[in-house]
C-alpha positions as CSV (number, residue, x, y, z in Angstrom):
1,X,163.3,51.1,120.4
2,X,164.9,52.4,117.0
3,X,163.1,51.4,113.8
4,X,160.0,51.2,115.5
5,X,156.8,53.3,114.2
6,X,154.2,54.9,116.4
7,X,151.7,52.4,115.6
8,X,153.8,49.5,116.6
9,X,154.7,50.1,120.4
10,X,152.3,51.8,122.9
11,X,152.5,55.2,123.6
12,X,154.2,55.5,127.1
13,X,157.6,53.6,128.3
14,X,157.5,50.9,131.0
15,X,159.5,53.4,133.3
16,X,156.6,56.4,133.3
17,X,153.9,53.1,133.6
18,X,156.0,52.4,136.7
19,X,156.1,56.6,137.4
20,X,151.8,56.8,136.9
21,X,153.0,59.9,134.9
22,X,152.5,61.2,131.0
23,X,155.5,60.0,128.6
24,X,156.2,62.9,126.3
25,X,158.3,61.9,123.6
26,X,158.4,63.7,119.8
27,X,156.7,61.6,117.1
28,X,159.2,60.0,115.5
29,X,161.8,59.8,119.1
30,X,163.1,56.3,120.2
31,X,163.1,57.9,124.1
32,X,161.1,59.7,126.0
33,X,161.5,63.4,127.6
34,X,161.5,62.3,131.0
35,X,164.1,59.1,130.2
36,X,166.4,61.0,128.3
37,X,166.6,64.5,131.4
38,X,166.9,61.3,133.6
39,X,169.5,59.7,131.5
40,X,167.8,56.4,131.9
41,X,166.8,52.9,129.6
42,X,163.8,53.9,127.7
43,X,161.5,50.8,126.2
44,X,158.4,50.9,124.6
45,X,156.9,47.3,124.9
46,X,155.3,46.5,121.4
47,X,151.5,47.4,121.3
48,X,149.3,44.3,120.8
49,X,147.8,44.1,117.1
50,X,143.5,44.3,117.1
51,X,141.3,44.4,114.4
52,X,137.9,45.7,114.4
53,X,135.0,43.5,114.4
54,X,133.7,42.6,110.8
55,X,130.3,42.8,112.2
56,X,131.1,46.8,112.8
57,X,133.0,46.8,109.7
58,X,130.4,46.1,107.9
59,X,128.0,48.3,109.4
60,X,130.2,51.5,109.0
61,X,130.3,50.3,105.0
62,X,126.4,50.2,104.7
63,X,126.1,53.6,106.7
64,X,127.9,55.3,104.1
65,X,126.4,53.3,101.3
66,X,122.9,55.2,102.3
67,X,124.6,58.4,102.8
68,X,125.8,57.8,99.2
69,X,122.3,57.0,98.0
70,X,120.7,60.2,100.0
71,X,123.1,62.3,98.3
72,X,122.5,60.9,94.9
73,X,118.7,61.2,95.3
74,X,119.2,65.0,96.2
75,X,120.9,66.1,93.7
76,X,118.9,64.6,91.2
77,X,116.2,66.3,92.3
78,X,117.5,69.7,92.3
79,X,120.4,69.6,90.8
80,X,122.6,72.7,91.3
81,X,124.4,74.8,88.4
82,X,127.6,75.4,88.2
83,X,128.8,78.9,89.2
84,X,130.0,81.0,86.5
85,X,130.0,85.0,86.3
86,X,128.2,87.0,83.8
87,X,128.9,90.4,82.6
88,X,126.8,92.6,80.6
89,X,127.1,96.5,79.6
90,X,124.4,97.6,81.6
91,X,124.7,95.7,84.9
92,X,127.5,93.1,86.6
93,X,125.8,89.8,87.8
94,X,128.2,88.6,90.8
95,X,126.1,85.1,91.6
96,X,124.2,82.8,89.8
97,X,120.5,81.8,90.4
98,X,120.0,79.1,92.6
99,X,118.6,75.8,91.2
100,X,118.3,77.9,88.0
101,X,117.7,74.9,86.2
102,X,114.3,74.6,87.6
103,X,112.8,77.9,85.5
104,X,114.8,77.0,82.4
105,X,111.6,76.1,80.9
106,X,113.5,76.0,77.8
107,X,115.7,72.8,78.9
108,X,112.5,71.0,80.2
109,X,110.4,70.9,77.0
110,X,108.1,73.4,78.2
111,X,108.3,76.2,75.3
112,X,110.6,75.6,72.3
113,X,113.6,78.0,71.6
114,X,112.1,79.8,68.5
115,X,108.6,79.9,70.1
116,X,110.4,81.5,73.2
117,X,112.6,83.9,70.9
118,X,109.1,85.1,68.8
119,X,107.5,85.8,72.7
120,X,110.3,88.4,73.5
121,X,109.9,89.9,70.0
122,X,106.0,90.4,71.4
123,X,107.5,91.7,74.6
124,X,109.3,94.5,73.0
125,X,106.2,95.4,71.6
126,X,104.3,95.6,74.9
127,X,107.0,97.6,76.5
128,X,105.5,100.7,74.8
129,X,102.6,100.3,76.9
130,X,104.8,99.9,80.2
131,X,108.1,100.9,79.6
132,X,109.7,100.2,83.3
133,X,111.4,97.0,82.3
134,X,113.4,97.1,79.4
135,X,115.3,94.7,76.9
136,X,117.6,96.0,74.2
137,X,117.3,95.2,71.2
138,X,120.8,93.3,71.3
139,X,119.7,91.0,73.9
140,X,118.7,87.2,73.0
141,X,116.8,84.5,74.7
142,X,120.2,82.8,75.4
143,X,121.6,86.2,77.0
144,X,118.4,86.1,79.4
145,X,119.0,82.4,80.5
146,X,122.3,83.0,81.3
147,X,122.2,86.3,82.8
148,X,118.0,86.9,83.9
149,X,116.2,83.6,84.1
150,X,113.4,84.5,86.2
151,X,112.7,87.9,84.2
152,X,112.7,85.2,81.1
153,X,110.2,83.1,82.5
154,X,107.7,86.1,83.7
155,X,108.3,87.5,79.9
156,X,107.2,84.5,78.9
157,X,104.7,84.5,81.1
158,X,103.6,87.3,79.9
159,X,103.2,86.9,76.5
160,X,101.8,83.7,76.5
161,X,97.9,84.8,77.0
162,X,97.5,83.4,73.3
163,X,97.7,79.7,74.7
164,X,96.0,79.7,78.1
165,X,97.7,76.0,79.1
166,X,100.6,77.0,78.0
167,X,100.5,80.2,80.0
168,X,99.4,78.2,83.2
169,X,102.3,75.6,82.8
170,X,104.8,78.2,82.7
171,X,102.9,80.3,85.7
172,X,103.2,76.5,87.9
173,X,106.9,77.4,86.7
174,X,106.9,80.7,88.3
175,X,104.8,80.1,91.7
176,X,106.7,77.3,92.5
177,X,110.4,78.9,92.2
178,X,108.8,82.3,94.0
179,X,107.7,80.0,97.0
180,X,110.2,78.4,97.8
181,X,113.1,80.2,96.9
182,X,112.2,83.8,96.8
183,X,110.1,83.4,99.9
184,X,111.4,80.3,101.7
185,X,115.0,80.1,100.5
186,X,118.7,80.9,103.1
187,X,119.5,84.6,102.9
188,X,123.1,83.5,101.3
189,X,120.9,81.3,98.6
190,X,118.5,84.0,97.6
191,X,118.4,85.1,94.1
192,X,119.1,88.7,93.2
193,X,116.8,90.7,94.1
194,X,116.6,93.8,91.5
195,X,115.9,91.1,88.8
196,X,113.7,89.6,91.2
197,X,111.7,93.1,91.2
198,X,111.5,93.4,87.6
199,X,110.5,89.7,87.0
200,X,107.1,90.6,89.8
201,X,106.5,93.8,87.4
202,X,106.2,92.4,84.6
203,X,103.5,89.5,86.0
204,X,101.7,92.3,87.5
205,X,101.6,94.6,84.4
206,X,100.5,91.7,82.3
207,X,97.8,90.2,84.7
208,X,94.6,90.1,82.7
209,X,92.7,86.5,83.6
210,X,90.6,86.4,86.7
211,X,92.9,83.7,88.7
212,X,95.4,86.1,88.0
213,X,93.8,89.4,89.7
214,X,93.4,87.2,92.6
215,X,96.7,87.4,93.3
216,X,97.5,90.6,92.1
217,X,97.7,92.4,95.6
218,X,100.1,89.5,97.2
219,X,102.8,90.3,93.9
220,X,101.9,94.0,94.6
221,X,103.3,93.3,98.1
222,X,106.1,91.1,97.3
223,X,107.7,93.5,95.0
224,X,107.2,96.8,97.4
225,X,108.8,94.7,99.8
226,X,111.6,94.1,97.5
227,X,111.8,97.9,96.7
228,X,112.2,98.4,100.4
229,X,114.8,96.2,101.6
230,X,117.2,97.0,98.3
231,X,116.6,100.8,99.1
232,X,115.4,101.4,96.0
233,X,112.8,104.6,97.2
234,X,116.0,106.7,98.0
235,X,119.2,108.0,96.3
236,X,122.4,105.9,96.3
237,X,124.1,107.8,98.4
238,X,121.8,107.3,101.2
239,X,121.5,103.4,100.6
240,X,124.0,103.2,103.8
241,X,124.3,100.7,106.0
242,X,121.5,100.4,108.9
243,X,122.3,99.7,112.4
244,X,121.5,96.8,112.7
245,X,124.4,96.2,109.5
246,X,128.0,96.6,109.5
247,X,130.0,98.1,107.4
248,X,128.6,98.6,103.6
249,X,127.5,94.8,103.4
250,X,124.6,95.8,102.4
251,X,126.0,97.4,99.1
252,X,128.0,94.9,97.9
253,X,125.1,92.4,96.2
254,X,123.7,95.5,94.6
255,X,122.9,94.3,90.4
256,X,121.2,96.6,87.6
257,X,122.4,100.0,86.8
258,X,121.1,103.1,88.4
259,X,118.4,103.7,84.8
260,X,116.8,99.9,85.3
261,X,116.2,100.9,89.0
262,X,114.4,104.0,88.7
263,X,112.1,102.4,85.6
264,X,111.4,99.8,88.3
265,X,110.7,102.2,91.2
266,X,108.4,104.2,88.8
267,X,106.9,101.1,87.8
268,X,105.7,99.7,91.1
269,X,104.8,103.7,91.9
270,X,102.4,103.6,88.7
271,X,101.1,99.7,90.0
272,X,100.4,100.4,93.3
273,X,98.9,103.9,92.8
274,X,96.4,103.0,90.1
275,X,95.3,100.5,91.9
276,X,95.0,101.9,95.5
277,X,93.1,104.8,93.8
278,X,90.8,103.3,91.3
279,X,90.0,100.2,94.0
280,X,89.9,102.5,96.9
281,X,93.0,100.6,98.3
282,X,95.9,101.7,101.0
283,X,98.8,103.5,98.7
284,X,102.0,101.9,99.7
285,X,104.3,103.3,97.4
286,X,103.1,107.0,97.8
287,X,104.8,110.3,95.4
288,X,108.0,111.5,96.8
289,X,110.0,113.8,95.2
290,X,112.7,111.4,94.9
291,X,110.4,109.5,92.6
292,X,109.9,112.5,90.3
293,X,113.7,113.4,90.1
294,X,114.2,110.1,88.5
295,X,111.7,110.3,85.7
296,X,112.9,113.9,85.1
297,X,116.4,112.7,84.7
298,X,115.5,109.3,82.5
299,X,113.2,112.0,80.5
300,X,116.1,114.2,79.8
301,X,118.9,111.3,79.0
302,X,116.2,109.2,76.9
303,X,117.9,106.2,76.6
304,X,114.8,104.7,75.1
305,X,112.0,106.3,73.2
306,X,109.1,105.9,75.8
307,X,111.6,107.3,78.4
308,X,110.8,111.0,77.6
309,X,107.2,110.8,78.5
310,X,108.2,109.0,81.9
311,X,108.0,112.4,83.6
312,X,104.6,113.1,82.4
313,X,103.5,109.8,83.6
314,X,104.9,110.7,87.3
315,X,103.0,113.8,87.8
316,X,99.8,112.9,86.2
317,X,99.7,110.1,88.7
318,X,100.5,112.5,91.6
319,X,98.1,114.7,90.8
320,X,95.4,111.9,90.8
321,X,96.8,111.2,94.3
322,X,96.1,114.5,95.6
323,X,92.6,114.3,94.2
324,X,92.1,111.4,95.4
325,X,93.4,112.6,98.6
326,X,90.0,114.7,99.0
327,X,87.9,111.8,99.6
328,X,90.2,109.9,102.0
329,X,89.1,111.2,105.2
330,X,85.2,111.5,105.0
331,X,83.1,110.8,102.1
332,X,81.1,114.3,103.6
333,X,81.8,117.0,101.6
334,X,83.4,119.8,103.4
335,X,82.1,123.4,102.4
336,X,84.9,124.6,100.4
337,X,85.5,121.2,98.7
338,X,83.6,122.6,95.5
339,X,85.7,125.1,95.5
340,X,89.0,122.5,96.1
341,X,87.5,120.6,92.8
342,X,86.8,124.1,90.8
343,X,90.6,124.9,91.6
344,X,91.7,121.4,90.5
345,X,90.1,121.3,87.9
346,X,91.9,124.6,86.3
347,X,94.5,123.5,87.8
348,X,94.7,120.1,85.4
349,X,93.6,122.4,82.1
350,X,96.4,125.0,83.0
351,X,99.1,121.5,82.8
352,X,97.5,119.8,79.7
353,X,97.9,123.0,78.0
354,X,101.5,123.2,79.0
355,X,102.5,119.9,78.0
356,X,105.1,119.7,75.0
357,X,102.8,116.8,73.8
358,X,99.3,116.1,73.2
359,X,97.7,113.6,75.9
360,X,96.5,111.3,72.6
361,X,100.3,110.5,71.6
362,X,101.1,108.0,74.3
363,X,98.7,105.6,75.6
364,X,99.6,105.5,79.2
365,X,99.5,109.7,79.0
366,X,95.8,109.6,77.3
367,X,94.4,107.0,79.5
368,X,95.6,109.0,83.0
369,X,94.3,112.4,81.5
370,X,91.0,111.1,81.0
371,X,91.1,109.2,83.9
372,X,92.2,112.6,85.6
373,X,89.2,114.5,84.2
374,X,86.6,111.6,85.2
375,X,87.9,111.3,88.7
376,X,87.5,115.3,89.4
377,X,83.3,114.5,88.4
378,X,83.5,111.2,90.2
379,X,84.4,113.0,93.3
380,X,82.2,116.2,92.8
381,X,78.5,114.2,92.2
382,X,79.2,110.8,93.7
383,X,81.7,109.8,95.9
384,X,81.0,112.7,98.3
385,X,77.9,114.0,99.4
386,X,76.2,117.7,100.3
387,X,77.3,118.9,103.8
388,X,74.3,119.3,106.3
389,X,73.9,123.2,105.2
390,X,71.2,125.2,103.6
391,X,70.3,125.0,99.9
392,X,72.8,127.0,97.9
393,X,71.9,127.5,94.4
394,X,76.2,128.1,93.4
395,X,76.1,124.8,94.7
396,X,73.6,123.5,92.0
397,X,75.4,125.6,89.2
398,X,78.8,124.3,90.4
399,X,77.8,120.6,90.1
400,X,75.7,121.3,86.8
401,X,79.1,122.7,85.0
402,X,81.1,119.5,86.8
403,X,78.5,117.1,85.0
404,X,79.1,119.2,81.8
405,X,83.0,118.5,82.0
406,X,82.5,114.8,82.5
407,X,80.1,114.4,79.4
408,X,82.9,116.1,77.4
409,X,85.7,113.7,79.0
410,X,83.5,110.8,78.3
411,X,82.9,112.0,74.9
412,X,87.0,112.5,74.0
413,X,88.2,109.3,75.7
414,X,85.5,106.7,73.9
415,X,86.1,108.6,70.7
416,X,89.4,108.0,71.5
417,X,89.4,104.5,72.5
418,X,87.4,103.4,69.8
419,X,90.0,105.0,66.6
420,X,93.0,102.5,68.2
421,X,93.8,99.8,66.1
422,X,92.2,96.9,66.3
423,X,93.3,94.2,69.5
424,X,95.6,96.8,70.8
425,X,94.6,95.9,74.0
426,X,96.4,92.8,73.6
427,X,99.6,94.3,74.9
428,X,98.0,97.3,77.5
429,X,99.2,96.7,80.9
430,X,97.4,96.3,83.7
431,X,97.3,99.9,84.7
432,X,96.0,101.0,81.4
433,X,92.9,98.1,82.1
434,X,92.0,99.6,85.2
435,X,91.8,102.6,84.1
436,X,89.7,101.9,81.1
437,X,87.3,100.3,83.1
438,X,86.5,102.9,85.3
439,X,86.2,105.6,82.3
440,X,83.5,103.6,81.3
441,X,81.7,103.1,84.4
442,X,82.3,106.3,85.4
443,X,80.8,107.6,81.7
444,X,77.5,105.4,82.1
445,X,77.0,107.0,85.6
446,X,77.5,110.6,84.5
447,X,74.7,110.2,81.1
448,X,72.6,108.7,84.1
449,X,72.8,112.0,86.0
450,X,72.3,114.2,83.1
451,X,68.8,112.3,83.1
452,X,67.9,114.1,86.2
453,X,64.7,116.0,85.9
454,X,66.7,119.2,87.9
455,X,68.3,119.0,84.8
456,X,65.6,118.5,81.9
457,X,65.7,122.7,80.9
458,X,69.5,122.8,80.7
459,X,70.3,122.8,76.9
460,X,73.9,122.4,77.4
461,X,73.9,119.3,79.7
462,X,71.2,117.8,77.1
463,X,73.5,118.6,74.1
464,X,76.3,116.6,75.7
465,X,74.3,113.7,77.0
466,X,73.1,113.5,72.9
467,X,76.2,114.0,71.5
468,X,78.3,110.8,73.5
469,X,75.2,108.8,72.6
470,X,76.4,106.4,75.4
471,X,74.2,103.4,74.4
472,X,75.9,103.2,70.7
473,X,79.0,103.9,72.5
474,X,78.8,100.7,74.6
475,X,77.9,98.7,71.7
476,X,81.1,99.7,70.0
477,X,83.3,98.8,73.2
478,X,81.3,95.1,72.9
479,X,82.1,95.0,69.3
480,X,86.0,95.8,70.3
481,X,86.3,93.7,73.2
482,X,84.5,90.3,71.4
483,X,87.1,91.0,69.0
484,X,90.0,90.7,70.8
485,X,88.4,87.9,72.9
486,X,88.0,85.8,69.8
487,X,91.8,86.5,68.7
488,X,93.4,84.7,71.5
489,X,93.0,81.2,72.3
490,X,90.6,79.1,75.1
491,X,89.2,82.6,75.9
492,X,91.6,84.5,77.9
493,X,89.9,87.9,77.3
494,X,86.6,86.3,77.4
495,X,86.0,88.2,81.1
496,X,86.1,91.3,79.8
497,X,84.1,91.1,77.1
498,X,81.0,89.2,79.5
499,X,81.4,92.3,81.9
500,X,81.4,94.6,78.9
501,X,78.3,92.9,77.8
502,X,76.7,92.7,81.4
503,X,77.4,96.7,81.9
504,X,75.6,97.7,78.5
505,X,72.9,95.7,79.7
506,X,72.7,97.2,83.2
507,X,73.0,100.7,81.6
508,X,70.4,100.0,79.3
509,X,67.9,99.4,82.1
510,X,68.6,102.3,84.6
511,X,68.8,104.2,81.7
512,X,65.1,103.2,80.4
513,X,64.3,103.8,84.0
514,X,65.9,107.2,84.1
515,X,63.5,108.4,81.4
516,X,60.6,107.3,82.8
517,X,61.2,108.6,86.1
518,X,62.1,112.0,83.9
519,X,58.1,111.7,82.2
520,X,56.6,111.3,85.5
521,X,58.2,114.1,86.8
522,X,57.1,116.6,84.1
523,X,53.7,115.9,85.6
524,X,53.4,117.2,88.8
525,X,56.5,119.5,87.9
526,X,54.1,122.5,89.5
527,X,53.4,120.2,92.4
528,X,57.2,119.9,93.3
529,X,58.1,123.6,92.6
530,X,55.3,124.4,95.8
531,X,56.8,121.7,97.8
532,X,60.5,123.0,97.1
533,X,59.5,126.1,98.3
534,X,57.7,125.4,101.2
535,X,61.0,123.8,102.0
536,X,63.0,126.5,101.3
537,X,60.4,128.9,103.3
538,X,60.7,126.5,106.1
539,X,65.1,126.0,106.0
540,X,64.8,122.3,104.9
541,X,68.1,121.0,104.2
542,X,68.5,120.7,100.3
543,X,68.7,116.7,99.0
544,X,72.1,116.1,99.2
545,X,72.3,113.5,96.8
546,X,71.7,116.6,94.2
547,X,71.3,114.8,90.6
548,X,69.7,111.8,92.3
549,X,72.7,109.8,92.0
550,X,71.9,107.1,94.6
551,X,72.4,104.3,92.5
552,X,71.5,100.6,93.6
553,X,75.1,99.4,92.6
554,X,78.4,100.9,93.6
555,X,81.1,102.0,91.7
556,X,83.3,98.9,93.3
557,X,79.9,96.4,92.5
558,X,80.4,97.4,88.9
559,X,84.2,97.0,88.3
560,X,84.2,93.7,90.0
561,X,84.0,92.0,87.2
562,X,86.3,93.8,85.2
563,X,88.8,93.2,88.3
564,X,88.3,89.4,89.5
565,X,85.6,87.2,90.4
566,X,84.7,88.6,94.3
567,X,81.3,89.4,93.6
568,X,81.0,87.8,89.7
569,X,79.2,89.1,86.6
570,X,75.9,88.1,87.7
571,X,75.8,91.1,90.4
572,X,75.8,94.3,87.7
């Protein structure tokens, strides 16, 4: 029928009713197909008008009603920002943060905008002591909200030791957004990555309180996963596609400019290894030569100041690997290990005289060299011990000039520590506190040795053990570190200063028990001599702990304190 609209007649003519068969028709035809090849009457009977229940009516209008309410309640909770695309000279961000607004700690009252501004002042100060994360000088707190919000919060993190419930408001901040969307989050909602990495490097370089080393290793582990899955351990041009991937995908989310990446590789290299070698810890980000190729090209460009002496910090650290390596497989000491340790050892004196710069111009160089030099005696008269072989008096000599080198380290690091300026340590990285713990752990073990009776005639080992004058020395470091601790606000150094404290006093007592042992010995010195060679007569295995260095603590009881609260203060 003309005039008529679809929604006014049914949809099939009374003649295909009467046929049982499907009217086709166009939309907007007044007869059908099979009426108009038949050249008969079409007629659409008009469709009877129903309207729908207002029961169900009004039960579709409260349905969407919650759905409204739902939706509203969402997005006030997490409400999502606007995507815009940043630019920057040194890298291209393609996506924006999700739920950024969440770590603007800025827009939620947590730190004003001057106080933040004066903490990234402080942070540039601080990048001297770990240079793998670097701001310009051009770049503002409003260039890092818009472009790196997560590395601003961890700066701010960072820097905020001065005001410890400050610092623990902001790190709520930070665990919260890395749990659930770093860790929890839609692969297509994830944040970048790269900035990702050198947000976790900067909380681990800057973890100093206890609650912080406890979760030291899961960061550590967080951002070595990071560097694996961007590819960041191997050169661009083998960054391909994998097989599980197709096509360069993989590639096309890539952020940061080939520089920030290799600072960040060396970073987490420097992390990881200190740690896994002064803890006695599985390396996961082991030297490759891809590693050192990197610092030697950032060395040679020097885009920054500290980036010259990036080189230096590479193979310092892989030589400390190798050493390190010595002791992996057995703590028994093979019988050309002291001939491996002699070699090293000239071997480290043959590079510190090559360097274009002395060891005591950049802190992270000074505090690896010494470390370098301790480690060699730490290995040679106390990690390892004698092999099961006759007594051997080049053994006794060997071990005797060892002990000689490591009073003379001791000696040039503490004399070096104690000329920095005063709360330095303020800004020193993790790596560098590590480190100096262990110097002066290792340095109190080594004046306990030269106590040995063996060694009460040698003139040279006596002269050094006088001249460090270790129980002054520790009172210094005290003196330093309650300075530093009283600096900063609620105590945030306070931990190292009580294991500082708690060292000196162990010291003080094996060494009071050192000299006694040394006056008793003097006694029956002729009664020993005939015993030693009756042994020797008879092939008796030599002591194998040589200097008598089977101390009742371990190296790892002592640094526990300095590291985090597994075995407290209370056990040195």
């Amino acid at each position: 029928m003309a005039g008529e609209t679809e929604t006014e007649r049914v949809k099939t003519c009374e003649n295909c009713v009467r046929a049982k068969i499907r009217c086709t028709h166009a939309p907007d035809a007044t007869i059908c197909d099979r009426c108009y090849r038949l050249k008969k009457e079409c007629y659409f009977r008009l469709a009877r008008q129903r309207s729908a229940p207002k029961k169900r009516r009004r039960r579709i209008e409260v349905l969407e009603d919650k759905i409204d309410q739902i939706m509203g309640q969402i997005n006030l909770v997490t409400p999502r920002r606007p995507e815009h695309h940043y630019h920057t000279p040194n890298s291209e961000v393609s996506s924006t943060y999700p739920h950024a607004d969440t770590i603007d700690v800025i827009k939620n009252g947590l730190i004003s905008h001057e106080s933040a501004t004066q903490l990234l002042d402080q942070y540039r100060e601080a990048m001297l002591f770990f240079p793998f994360v670097m701001v310009p000088a051009s770049t503002t707190v409003d260039d890092l909200r818009a472009e790196k919000p997560f590395v601003l919060l961890c700066i701010l993190v960072f820097c905020s030791f001065h005001d410890d419930s400050l610092q623990k408001s902001l790190e709520e901040v930070l665990q919260t957004y890395v749990s659930i969307e770093v860790l929890c989050s839609e692969h297509d909602s994830h944040p970048p990555s790269f900035e990702i990495l050198q947000g976790l490097l900067i909380i681990l370089a800057g973890t100093r309180q206890r609650h912080q080393l406890c979760r030291l290793p899961y960061y550590m582990q967080l951002a070595v996963g990071v560097v694996i899955n961007e590819r960041l351990d191997r050169h661009p041009k083998y960054r391909v596609a994998t097989r599980l991937e197709v096509g360069d995908e993989c590639d096309k989310t890539r952020k940061g400019t080939v520089a920030d990446e290799g600072r960040a590789l060396i970073g987490i290299f420097l992390l990881n290894s200190t740690d896994a070698i002064i803890r006695q810890r599985t390396c996961t980000t082991p030297w490759t030569p891809y590693i050192e190729s990197i610092a030697e090209e950032l060395s040679q460009v020097a885009e920054y100041p500290t980036d010259r002496y990036i080189i230096y910090y590479v193979q310092l650290q892989h030589m400390l690997q190798r050493l390190d390596a010595l002791t992996m497989t057995s703590i028994e000491r093979h019988p050309d290990m002291e001939q491996h340790i002699r070699a090293f050892r000239a071997e480290v004196e043959q590079y510190k005289n090559q360097l274009p710069v002395d060891p005591t111009c950049d802190p992270f160089i000074a505090t690896q060299y010494h470390t370098l030099e301790l480690q060699i005696c730490q290995i040679s008269l106390i990690d390892t011990k004698a092999a099961s072989t006759p007594s051997d008096s080049f053994l006794l000599v060997s071990r005797s000039d060892t002990l000689c080198h490591g009073l003379a380290a001791s000696k040039r690091f503490l004399d070096y520590y104690l000329k920095l300026p005063p709360v330095i340590e303020r800004n020193y990285s993790i790596v560098i506190w590590l480190s100096s713990g262990f110097l002066v752990v290792a340095a109190c073990k080594l004046v306990l040795a030269a106590l040995h009776p063996s060694l009460r005639l040698n003139a040279q080992v006596q002269e050094l053990r006088d001249a460090l004058d270790m129980p002054k020395m520790l009172q210094f470091f005290v003196a330093r570190l309650d300075l530093i601790a009283k600096t900063c606000k609620d105590g945030v150094f306070s931990h190292y200063h009580k294991w500082t404290l708690a060292a000196a006093v162990w010291f003080d007592k094996a060494y009071q028990v050192a000299q006694l042992e040394a006056a008793k010995s003097v006694e029956n010195e002729s009664l020993q001599f005939a015993v030693q060679d009756q042994n020797m007569d008879q092939g008796v295995q030599a002591d194998p702990n040589l200097f008598g260095l089977d101390f009742d603590i371990t190296m790892e009881e002592l640094m526990e304190g300095w590291f985090g609260p597994l075995l407290g203060i209370g056990h040195i």
